[in-house]
N, C-alpha and C positions, 0 to 999 in steps of 0.2 A: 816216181817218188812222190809222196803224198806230205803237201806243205798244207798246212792249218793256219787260218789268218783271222786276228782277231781285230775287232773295232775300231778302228779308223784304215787296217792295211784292208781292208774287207772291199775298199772302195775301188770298184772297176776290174775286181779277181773274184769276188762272191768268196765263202766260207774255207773253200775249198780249192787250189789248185794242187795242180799235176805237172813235175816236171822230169823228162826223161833224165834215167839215171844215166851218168857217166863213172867209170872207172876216176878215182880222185875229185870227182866235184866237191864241194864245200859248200859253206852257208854265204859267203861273199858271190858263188858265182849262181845260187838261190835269190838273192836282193837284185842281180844283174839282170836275170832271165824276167823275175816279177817287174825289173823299172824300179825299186823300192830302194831310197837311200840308205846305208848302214845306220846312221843315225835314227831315221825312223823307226827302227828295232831297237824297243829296251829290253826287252824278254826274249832270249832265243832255246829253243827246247828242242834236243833231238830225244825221241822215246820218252820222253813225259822226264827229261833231267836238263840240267842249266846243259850248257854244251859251250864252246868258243867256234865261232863262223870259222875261222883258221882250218879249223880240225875237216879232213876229211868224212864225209860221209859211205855208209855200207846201203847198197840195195835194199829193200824195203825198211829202210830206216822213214819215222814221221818226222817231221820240223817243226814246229809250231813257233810262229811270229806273234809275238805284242808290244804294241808302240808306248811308248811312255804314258803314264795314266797322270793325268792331272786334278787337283783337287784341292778342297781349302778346308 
């Protein structure tokens, strides 16, 4: 399964990880396998749409993480 990591989750995974599908995995156990706290994800996208970590995932389903964006 192909996870997309954007700007600050990027640190020490590069742009790009891979993690083996399982039957019923989710986006919680995607944060578990990366080391990546739930909280540090404020944007979660499965196939380019909002998703809930909850929901299972399907085989070649994408993920896409983004951490809270700060700004003034």
């Amino acid at each position: 399964m192909e996870v997309k990591l954007f700007a600050s989750l990027r640190e020490g995974h590069g742009k790009t990880a891979h993690i083996d599908w399982q039957n019923g995995i989710c986006g919680h156990d995607i944060f578990k396998a990366l080391n990546i706290q739930p909280q540090a994800v404020s944007i979660y996208l499965v196939n380019g749409k909002n998703a809930n970590p909850e929901d299972s995932l399907f085989q070649g389903d994408i993920v896409s993480l983004f951490p809270p964006i700060g700004g003034g």
